[in-house]
N, C-alpha and C positions, 0 to 999 in steps of 0.2 A: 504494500500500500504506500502512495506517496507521502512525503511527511508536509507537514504542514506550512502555510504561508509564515506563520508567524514562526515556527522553531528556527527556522530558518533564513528568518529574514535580512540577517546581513548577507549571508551569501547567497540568495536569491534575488534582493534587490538590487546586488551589483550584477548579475549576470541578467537583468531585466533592463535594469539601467545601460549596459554596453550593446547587448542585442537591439536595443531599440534607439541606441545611439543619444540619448539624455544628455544632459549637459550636469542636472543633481538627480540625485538618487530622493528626491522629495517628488518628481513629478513621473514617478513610476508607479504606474497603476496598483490600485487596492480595494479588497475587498471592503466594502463598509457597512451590509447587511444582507443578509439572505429571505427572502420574504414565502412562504407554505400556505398555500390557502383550500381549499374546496368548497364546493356548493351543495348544497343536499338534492335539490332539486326537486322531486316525486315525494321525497321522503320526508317531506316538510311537517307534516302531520301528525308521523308517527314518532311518540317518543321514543322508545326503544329505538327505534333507527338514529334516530340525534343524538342519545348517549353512545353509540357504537360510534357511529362518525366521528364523535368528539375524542372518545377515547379511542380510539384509532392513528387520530393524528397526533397524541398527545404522547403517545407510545413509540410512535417513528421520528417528534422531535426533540422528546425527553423535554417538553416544559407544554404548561395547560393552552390549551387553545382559545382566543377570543373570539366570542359568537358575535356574528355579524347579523343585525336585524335589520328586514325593510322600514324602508322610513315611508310609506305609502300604502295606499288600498293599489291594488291592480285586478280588478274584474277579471278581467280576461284570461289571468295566469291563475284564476284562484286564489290570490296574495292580498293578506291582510296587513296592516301597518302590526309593527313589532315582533309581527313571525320572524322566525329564525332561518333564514336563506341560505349562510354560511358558517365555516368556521376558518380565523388566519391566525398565526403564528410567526413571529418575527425573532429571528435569532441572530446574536451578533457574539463576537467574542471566539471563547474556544468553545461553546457549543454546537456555534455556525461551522468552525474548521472541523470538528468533529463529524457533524453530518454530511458537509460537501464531502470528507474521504470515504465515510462508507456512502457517500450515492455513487462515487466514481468507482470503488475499488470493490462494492460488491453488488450493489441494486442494477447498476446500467449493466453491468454482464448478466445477469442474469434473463435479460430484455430477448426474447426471441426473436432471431437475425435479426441483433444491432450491429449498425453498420457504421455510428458514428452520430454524434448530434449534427442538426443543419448550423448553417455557418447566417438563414437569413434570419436566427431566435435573437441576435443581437438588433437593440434599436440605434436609432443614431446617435446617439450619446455612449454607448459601450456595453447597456444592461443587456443581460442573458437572461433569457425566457426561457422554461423548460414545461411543457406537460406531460404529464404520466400517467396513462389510462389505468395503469393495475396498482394499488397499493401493493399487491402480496409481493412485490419484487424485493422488498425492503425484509432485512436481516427478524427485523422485531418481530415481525408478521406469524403466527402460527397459523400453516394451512388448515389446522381440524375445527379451530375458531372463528375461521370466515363464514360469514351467511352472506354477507353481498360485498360487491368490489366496489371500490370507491375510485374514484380518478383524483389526482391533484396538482398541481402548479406550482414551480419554482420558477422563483422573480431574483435574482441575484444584483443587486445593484453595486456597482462598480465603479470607483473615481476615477476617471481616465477620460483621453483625448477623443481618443477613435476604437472604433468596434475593432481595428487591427491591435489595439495595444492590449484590449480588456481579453482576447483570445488566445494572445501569447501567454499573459497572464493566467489562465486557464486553462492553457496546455502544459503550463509547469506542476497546474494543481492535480495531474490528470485526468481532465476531462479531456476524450476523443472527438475529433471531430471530422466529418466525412471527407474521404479525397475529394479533391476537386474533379469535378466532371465537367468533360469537353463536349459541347453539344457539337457534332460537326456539321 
């Protein structure tokens, strides 16, 4: 498994800083939070499914989830003002470097033909998007205690120039990411 941004961070930001040709070792890209979210969706109703949800995600980030409520009625979708729609989790620190190593170093291999993350989940600022249809990929997960799969999203927000600096950066962490393909 890779070692972390932070153990390593003098001789990782020199070798970030020279590969990307810097001038200080301050304007080398850095992680500065990792952001877990999911929706309930269907399940909005039933409580047993929103305690699983909750504890679900609370289990693969090792800290409690905040329920995210509608702020609105919506007819149309069924949706009442203060029902519970989601749940997010925001991690920074060694909790955050902790989960980025086991998503790169055990959950993303276990991904059936993974081929590499896309290189278009970076926005133009530098942040990594990541969604993941199947929780069970994650180490915590007990196959015999699944009754339903949940999907969720990582938001990786990252201080940096260009989506080229925040990828190098992320290719030290390792995270894979797809050969380039030549449309001919």
């Amino acid at each position: 498994m890779k070692s972390t941004y932070k153990n390593e961070s003098e001789t990782m930001l020199q070798s970030l800083k020279d590969e990307l040709g810097l001038k200080n070792i301050f304007d080398c890209p850095r992680i500065i939070k990792t952001t877990i979210s999911t929706g309930v969706g269907a399940k909005k109703d039933d409580e047993k499914a929103l305690f699983e949800v909750d504890k679900i995600l609370s289990e693969i980030t090792g800290q409690k989830a905040k329920v995210n409520k509608s702020k609105q009625s919506v007819s149309a979708f069924k949706l009442r003002e203060n029902q519970v729609v989601g749940y997010t989790v925001t991690l920074r620190g060694k909790k955050m470097y902790d989960f980025l190593n086991k998503l790169t170093g055990v959950a993303l291999p276990r991904v059936r033909d993974f081929k590499g993350l896309s290189e278009l989940s970076f926005d133009g600022k530098g942040n990594f998007s990541l969604g993941i249809s199947e929780h069970t990929i994650m180490p915590e997960v007990k196959y015999e205690d699944v009754s339903s799969v949940i999907g969720f999203q990582v938001n990786i927000d990252i201080h940096s120039n260009t989506a080229y600096e925040s990828k190098i950066l992320l290719k030290k962490l390792g995270f894979m990411f797809e050969k380039e393909r030549k449309d001919g």
